[in-house]
DSSP file (Angstrom, degrees, kcal/mol; ACC not computed):
  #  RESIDUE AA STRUCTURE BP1 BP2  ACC     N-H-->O    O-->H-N    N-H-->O    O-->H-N    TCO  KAPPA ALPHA  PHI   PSI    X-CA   Y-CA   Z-CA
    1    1 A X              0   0    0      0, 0.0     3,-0.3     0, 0.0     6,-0.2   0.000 360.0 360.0 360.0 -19.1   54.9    5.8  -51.1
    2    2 A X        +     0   0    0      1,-0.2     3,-0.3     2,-0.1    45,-0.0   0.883 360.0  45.9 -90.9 -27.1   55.6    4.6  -54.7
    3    3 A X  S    S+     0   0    0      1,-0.2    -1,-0.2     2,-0.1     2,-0.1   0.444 116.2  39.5 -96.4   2.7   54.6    8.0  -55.7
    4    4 A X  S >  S+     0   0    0     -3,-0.3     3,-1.9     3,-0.1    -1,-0.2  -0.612  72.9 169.0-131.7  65.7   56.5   10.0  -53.2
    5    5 A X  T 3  S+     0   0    0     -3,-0.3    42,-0.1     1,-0.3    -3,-0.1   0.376  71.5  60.1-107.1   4.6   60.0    7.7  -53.2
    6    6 A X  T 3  S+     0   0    0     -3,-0.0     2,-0.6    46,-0.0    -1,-0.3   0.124  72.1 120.1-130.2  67.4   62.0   10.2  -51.2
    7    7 A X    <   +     0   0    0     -3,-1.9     3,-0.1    -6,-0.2    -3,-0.1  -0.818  31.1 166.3 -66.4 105.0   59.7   10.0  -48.3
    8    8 A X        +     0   0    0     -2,-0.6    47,-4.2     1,-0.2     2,-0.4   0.684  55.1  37.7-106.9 -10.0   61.9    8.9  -45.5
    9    9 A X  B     -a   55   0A   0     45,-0.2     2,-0.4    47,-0.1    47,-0.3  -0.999  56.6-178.2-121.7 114.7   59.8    9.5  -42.0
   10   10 A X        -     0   0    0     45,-0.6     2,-0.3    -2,-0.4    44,-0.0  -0.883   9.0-156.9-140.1 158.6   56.5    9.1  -41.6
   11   11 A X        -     0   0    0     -2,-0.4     2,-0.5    45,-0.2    47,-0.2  -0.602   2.6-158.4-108.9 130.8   54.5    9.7  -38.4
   12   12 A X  E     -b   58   0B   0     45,-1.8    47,-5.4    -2,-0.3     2,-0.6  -0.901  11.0-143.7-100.1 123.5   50.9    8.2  -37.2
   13   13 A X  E     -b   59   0B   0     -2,-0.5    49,-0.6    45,-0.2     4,-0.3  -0.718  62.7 -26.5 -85.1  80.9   48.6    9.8  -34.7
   14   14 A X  S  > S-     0   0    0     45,-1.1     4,-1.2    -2,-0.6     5,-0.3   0.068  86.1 -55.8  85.3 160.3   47.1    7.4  -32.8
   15   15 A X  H  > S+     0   0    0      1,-0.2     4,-0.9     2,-0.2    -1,-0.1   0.552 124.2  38.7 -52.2 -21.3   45.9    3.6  -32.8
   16   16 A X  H >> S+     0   0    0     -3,-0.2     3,-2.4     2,-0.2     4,-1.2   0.842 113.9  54.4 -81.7 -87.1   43.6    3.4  -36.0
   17   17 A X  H >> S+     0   0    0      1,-0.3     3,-2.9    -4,-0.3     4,-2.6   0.815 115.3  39.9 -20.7 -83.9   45.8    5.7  -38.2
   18   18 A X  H 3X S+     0   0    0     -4,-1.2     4,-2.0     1,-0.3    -1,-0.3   0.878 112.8  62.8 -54.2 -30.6   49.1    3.1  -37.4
   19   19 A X  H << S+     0   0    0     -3,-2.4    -1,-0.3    -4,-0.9    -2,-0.2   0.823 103.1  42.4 -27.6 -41.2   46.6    0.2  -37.8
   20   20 A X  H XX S+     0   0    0     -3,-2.9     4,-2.4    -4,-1.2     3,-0.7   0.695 113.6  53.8-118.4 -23.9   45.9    0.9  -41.2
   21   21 A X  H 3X S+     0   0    0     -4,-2.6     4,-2.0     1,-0.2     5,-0.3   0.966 111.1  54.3 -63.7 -53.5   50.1    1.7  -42.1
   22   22 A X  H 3< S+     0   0    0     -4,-2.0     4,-0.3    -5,-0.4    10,-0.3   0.582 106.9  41.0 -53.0 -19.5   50.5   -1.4  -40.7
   23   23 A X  H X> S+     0   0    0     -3,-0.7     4,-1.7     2,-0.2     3,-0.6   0.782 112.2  59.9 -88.6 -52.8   48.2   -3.2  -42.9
   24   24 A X  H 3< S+     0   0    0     -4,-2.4     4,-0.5     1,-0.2    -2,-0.2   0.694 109.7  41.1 -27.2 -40.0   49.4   -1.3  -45.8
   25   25 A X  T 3<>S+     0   0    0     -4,-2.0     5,-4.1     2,-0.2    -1,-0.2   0.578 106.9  56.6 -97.4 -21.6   52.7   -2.5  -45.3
   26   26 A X  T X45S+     0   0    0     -3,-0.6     3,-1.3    -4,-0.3    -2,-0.2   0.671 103.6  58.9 -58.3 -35.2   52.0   -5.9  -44.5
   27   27 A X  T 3<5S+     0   0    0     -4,-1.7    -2,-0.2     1,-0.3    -3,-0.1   0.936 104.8  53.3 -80.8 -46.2   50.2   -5.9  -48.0
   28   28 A X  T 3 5S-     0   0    0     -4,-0.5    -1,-0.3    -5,-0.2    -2,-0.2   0.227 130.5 -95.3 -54.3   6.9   53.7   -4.8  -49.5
   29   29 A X  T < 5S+     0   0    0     -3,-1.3     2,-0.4     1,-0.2    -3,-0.3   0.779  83.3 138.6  81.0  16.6   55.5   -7.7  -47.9
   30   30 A X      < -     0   0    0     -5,-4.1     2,-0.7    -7,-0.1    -1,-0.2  -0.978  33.8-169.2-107.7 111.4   56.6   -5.5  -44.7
   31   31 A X        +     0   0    0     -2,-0.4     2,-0.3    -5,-0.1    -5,-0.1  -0.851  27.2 145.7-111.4  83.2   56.4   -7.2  -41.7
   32   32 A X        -     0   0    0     -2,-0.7     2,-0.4   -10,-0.3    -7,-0.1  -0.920  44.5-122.9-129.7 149.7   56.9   -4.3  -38.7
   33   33 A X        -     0   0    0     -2,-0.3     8,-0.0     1,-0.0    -2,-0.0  -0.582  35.2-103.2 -77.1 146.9   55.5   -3.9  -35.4
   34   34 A X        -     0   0    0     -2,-0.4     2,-0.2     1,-0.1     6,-0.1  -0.634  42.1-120.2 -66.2 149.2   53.6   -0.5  -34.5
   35   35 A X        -     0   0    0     21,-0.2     2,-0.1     4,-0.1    -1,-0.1  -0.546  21.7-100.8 -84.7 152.4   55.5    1.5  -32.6
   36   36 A X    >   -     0   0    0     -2,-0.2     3,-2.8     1,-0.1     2,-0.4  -0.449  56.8 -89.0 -57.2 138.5   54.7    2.8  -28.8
   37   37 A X  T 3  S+     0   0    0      1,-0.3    22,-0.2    -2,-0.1    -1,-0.1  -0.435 121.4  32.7 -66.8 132.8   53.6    6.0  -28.9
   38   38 A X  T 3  S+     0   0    0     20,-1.9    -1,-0.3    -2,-0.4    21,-0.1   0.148 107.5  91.4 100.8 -14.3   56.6    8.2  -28.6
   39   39 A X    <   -     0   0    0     -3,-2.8    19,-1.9    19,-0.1     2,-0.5  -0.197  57.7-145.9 -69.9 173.2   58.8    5.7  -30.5
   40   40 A X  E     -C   57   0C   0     17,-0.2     2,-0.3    -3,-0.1    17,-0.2  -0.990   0.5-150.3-143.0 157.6   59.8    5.0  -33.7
   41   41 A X  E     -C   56   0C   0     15,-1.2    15,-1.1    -2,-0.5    -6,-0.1  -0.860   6.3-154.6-140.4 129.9   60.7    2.1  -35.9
   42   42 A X        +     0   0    0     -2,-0.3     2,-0.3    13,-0.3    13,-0.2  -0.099  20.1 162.1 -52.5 142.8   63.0    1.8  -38.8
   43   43 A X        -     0   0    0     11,-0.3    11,-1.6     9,-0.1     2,-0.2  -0.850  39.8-103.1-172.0 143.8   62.7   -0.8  -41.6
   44   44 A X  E     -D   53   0D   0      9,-0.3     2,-0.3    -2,-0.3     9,-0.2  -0.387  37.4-174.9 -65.3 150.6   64.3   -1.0  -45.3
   45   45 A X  E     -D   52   0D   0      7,-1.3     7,-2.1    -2,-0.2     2,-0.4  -0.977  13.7-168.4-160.6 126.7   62.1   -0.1  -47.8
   46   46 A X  E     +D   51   0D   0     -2,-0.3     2,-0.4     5,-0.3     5,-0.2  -0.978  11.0 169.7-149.7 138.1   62.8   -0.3  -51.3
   47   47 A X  E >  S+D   50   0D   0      3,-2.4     3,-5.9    -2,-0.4    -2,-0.1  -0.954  72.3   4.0-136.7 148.2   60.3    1.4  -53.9
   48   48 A X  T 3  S-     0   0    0     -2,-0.4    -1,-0.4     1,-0.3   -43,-0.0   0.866 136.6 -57.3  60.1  79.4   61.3    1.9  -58.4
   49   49 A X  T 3  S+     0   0    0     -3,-0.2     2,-0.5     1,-0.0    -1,-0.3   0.491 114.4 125.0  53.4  10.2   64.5   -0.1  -57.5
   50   50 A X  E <   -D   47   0D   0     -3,-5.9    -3,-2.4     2,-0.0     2,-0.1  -0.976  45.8-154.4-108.8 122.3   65.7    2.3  -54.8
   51   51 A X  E     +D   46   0D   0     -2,-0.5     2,-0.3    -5,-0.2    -5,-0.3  -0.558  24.6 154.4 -84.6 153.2   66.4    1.1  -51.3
   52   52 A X  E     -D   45   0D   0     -7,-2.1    -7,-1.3    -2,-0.1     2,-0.2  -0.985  46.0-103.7-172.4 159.3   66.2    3.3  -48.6
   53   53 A X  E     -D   44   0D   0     -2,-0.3     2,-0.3    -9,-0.2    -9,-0.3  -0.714  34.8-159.3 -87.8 162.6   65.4    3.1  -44.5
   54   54 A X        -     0   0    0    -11,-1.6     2,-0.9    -2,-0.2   -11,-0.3  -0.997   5.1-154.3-153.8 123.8   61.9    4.3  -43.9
   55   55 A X  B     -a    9   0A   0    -47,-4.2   -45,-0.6    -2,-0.3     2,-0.5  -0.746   3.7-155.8-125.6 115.6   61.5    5.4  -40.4
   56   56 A X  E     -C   41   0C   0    -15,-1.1   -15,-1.2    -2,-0.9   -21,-0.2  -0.810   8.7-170.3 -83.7  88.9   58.0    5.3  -38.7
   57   57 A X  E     -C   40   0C   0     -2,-0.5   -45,-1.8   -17,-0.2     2,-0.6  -0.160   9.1-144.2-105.1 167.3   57.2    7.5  -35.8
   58   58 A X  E     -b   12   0B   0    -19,-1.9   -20,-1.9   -22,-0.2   -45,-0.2  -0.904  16.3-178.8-118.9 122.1   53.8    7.4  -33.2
   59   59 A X  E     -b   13   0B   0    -47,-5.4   -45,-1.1    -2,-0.6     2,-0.3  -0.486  35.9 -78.6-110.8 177.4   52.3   10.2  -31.9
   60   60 A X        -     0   0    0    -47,-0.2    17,-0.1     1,-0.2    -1,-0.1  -0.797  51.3 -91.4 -62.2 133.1   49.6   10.4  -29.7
   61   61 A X        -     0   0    0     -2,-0.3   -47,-0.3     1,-0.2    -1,-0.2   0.127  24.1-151.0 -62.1 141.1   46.1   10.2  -30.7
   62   62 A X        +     0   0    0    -49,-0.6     2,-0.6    -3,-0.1    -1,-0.2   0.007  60.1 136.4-106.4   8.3   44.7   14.0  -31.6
   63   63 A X    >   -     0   0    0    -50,-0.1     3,-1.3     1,-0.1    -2,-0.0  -0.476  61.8-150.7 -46.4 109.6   41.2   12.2  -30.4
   64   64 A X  T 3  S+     0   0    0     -2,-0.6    -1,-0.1     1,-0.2     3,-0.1   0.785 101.5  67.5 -51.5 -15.8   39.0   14.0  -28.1
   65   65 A X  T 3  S+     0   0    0      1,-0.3     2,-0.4     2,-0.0    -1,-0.2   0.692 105.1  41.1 -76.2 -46.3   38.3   10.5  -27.1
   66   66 A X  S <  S-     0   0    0     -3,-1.3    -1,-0.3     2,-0.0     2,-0.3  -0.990  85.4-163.0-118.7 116.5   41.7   10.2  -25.7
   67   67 A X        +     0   0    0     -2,-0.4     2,-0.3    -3,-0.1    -3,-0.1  -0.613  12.5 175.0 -97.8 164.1   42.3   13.2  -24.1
   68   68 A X        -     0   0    0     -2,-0.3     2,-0.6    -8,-0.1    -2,-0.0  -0.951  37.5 -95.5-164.1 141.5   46.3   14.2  -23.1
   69   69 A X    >>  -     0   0    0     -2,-0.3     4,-3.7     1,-0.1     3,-1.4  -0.567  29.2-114.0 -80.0 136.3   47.4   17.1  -21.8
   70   70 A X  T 34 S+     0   0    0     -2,-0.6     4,-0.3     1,-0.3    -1,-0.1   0.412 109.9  37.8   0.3 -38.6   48.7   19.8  -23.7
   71   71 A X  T 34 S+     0   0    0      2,-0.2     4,-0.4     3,-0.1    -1,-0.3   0.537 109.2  56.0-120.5 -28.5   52.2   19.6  -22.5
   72   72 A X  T <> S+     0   0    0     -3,-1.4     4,-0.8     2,-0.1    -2,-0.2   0.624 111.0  48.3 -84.2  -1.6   52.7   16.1  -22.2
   73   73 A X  H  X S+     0   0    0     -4,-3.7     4,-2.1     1,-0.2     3,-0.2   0.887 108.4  58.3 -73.9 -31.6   51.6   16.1  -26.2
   74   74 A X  H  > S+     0   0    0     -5,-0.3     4,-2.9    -4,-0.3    -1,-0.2   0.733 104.7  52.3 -77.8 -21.9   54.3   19.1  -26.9
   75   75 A X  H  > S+     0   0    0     -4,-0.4     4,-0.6     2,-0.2    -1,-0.2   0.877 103.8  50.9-102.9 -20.3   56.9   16.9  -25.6
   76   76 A X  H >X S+     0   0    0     -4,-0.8     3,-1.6    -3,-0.2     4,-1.4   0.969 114.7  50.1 -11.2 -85.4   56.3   13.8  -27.8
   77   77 A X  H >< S+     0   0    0     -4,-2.1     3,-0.5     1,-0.3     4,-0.3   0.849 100.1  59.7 -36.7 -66.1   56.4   16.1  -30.4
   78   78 A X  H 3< S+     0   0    0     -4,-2.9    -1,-0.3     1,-0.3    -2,-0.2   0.590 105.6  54.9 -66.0  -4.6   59.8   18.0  -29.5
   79   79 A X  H <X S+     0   0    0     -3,-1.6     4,-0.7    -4,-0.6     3,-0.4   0.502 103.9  46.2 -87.2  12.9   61.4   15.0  -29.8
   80   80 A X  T X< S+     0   0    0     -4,-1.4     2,-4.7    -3,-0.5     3,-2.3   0.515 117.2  46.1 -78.4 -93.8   60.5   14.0  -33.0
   81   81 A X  T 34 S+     0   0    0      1,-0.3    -1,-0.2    -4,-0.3    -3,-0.1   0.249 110.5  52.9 -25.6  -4.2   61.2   17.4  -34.2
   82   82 A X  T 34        0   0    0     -2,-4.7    -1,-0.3    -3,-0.4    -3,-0.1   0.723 360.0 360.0-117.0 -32.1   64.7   17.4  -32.1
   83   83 A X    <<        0   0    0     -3,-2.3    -1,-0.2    -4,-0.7    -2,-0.2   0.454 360.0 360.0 -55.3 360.0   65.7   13.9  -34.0
């Protein structure tokens, strides 16, 4: 993030993937819950002295492991894209 500072969204696919943001950010002194898949959450963020909202969305896993249909993944999606 420190190297990408106007990164304002970014989106996890499944339960590992948002594990490991979550630890990341916890190591940075950010205390956030994982979002549900199909949510997001918002949190301040401030990286070189710049503050900014940082907004973290959850997709569904793109595991064969956890399978989802096709059309209920496309509609996750269109709304993040419609946001």
């Amino acid at each position: 993030l420190e190297q990408m500072s106007a990164c304002l969204s970014i989106v996890t696919t499944g339960g590992k993937a948002s594990e490991e943001l979550q630890s990341y950010l916890e190591k940075q002194g950010i205390k956030v819950k994982v979002p549900k898949v199909g949510d997001c959450v918002s949190f301040p963020l401030t990286i070189k002295r710049q503050s900014s909202t940082l907004h973290w969305y959850r997709m569904p896993s793109s595991s064969r492991a956890y399978p989802m249909k096709l059309e209920k993944k496309a509609a996750y999606y269109r709304r993040l894209w419609d946001k």
